[in-house]
Each structure stands twice: as C-alpha cells, then as structure tokens.
PyMOL Python script that loads the backbone (N, CA, C, O; Angstrom):
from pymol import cmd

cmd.read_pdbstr("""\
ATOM      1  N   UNK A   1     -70.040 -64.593  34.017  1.00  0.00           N
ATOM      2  CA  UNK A   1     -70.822 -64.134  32.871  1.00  0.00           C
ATOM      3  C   UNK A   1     -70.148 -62.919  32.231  1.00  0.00           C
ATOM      4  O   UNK A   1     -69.452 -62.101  32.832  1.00  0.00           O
ATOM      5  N   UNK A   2     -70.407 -62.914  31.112  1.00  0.00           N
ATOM      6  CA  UNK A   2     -69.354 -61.906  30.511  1.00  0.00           C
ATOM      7  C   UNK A   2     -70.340 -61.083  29.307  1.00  0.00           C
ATOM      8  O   UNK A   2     -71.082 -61.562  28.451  1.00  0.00           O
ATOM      9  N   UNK A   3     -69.938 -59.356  29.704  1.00  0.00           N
ATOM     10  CA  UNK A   3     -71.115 -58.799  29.053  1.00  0.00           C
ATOM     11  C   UNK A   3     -70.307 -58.137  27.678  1.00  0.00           C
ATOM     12  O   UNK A   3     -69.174 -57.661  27.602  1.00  0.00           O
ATOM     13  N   UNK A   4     -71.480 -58.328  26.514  1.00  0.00           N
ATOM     14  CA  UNK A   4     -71.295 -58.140  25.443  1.00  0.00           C
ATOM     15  C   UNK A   4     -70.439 -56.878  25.189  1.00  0.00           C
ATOM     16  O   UNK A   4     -69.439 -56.782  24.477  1.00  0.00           O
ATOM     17  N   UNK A   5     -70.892 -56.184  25.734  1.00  0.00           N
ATOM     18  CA  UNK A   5     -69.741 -54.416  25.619  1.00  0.00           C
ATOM     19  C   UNK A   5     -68.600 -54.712  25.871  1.00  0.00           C
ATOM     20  O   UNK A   5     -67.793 -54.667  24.942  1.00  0.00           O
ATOM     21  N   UNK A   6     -68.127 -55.131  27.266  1.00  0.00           N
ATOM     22  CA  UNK A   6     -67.381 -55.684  27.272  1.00  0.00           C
ATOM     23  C   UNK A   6     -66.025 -56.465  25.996  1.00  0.00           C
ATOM     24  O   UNK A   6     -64.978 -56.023  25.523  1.00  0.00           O
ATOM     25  N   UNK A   7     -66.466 -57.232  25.911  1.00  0.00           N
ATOM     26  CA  UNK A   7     -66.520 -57.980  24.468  1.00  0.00           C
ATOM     27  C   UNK A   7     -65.979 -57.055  23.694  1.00  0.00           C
ATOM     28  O   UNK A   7     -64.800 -56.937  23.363  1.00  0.00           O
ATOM     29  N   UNK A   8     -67.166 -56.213  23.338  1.00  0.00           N
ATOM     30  CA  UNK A   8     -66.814 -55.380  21.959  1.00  0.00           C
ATOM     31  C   UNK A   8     -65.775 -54.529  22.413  1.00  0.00           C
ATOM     32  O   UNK A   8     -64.812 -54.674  21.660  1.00  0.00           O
ATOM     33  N   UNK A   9     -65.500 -53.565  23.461  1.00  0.00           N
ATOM     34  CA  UNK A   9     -64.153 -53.240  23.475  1.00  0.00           C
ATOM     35  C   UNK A   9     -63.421 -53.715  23.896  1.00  0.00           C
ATOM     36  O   UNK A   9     -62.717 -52.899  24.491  1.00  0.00           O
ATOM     37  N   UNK A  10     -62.979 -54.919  24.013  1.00  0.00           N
ATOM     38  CA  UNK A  10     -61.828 -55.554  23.589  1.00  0.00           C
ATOM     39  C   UNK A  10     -61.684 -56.053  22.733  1.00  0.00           C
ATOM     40  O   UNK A  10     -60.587 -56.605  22.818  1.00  0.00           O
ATOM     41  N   UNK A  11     -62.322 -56.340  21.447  1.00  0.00           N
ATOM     42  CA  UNK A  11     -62.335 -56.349  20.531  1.00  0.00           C
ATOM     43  C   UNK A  11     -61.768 -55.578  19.684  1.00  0.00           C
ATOM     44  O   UNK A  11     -60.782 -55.851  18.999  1.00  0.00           O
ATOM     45  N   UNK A  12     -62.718 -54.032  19.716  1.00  0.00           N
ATOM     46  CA  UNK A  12     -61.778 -52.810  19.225  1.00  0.00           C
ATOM     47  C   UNK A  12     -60.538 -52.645  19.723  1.00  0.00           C
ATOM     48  O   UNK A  12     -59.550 -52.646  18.989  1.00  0.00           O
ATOM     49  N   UNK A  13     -60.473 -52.481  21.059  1.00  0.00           N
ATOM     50  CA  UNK A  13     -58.805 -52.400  21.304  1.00  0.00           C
ATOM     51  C   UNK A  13     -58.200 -53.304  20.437  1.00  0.00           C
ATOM     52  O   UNK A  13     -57.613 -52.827  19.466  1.00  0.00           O
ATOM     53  N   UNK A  14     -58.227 -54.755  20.616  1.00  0.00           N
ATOM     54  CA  UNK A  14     -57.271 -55.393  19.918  1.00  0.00           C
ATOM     55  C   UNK A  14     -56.998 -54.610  18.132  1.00  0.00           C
ATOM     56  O   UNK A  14     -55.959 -54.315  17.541  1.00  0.00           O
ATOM     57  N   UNK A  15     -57.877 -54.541  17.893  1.00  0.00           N
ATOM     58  CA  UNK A  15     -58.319 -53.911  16.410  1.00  0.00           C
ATOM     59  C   UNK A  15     -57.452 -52.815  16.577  1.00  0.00           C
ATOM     60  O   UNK A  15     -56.505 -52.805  15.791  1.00  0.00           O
ATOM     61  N   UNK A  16     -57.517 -51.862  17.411  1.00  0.00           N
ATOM     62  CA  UNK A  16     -56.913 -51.073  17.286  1.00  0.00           C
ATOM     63  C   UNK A  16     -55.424 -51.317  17.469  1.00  0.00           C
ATOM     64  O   UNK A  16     -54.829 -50.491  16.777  1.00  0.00           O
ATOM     65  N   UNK A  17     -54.888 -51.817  17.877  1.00  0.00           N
ATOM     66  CA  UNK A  17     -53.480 -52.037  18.034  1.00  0.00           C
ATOM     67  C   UNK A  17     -52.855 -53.003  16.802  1.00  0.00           C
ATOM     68  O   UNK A  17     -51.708 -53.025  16.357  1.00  0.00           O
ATOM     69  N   UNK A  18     -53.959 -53.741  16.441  1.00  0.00           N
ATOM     70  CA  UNK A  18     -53.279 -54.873  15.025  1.00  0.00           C
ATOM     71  C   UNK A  18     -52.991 -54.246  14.519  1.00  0.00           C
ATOM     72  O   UNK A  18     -51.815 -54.440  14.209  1.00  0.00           O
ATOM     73  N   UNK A  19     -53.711 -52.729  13.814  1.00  0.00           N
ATOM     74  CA  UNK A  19     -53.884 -51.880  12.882  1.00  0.00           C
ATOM     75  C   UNK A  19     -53.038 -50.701  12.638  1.00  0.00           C
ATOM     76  O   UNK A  19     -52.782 -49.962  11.687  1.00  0.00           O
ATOM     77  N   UNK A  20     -52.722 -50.813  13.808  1.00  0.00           N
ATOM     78  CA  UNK A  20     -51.291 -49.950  14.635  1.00  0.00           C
ATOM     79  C   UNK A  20     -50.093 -50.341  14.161  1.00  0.00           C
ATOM     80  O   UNK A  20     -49.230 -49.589  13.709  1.00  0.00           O
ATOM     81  N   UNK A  21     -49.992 -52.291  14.328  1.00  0.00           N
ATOM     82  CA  UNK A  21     -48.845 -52.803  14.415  1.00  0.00           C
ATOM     83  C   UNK A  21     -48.671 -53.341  12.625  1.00  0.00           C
ATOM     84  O   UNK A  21     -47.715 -53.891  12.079  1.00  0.00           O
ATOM     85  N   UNK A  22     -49.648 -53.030  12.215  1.00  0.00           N
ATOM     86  CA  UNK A  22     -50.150 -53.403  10.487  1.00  0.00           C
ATOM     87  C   UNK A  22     -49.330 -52.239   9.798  1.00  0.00           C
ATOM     88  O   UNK A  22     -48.643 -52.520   8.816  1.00  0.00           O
ATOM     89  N   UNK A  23     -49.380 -50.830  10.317  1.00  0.00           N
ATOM     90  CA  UNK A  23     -49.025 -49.859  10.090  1.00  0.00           C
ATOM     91  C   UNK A  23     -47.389 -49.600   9.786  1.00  0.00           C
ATOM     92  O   UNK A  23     -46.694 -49.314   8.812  1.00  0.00           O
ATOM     93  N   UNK A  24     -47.186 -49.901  11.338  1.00  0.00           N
ATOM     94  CA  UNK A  24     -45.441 -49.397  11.469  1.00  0.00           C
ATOM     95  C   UNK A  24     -44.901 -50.808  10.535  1.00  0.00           C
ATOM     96  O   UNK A  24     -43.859 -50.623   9.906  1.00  0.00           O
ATOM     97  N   UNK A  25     -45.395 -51.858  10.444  1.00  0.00           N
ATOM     98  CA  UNK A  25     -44.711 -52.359   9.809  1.00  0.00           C
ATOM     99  C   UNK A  25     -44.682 -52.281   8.031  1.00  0.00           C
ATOM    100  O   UNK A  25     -43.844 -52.878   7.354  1.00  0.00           O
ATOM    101  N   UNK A  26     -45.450 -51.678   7.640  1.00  0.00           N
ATOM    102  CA  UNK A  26     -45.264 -51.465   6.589  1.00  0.00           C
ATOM    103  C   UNK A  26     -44.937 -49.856   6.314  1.00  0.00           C
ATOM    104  O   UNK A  26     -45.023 -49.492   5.141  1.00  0.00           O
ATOM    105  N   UNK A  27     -44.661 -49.120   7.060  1.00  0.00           N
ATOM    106  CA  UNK A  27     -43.903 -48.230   6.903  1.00  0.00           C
ATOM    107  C   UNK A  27     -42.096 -48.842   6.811  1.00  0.00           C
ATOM    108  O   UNK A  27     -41.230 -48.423   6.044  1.00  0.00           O
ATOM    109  N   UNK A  28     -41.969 -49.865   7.802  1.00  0.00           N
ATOM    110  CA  UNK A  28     -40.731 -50.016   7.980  1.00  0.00           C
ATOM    111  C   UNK A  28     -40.290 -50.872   6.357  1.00  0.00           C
ATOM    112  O   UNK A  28     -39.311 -50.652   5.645  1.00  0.00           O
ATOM    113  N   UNK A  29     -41.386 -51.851   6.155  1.00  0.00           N
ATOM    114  CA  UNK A  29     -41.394 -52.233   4.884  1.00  0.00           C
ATOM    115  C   UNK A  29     -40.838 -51.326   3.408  1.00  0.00           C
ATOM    116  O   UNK A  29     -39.984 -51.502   2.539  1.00  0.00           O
ATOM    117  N   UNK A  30     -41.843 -50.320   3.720  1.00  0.00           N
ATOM    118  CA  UNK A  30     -41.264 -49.326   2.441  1.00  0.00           C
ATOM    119  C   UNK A  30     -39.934 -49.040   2.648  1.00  0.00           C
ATOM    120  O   UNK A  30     -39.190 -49.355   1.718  1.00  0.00           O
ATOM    121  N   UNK A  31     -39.496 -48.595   3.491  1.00  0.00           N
ATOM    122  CA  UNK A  31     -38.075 -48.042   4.376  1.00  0.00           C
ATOM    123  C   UNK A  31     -36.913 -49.273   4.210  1.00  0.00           C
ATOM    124  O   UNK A  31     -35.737 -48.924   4.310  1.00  0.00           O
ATOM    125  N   UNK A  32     -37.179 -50.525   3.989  1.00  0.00           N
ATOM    126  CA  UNK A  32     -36.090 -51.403   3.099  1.00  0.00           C
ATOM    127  C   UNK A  32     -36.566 -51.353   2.164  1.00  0.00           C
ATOM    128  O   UNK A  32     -35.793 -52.024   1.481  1.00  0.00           O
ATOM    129  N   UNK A  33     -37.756 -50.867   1.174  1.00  0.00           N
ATOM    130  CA  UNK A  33     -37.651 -51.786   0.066  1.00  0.00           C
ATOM    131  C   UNK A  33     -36.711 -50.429  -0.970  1.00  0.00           C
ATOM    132  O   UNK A  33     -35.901 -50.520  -1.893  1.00  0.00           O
ATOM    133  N   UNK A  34     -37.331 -49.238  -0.235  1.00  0.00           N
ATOM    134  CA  UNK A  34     -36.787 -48.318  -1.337  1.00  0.00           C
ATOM    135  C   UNK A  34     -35.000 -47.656  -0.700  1.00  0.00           C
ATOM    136  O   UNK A  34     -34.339 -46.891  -1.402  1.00  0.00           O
TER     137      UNK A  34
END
""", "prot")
cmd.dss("prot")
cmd.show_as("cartoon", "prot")
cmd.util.cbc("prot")
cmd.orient("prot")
C-alpha cells in the first residue's frame, strides 16, 4: 500500500530536478545561440 505523501514527494522531487535539468539546459542553450 502506498501512502499519498509519499507520492507527493516524489513527485516534487522529480519536479524538482526536471526543473533543474529544464534550467541548465537552457542556459547552455543561450550559451550556443549567442
């Protein structure tokens, strides 16, 4: 059985790291384009 909190932070973690990895890559983005 798997409890809802649970759940939700791993949820946020993941969130937090997409958002992370959303980040550096569009820093690196700007960094070729200009």
């Amino acid at each position: 059985r798997v409890h809802r909190k649970d759940v939700e932070e791993h949820v946020n973690k993941a969130r937090d790291i997409l958002s992370e990895y959303l980040l550096s890559v569009r820093v690196v983005h700007e960094k070729l384009v200009f």
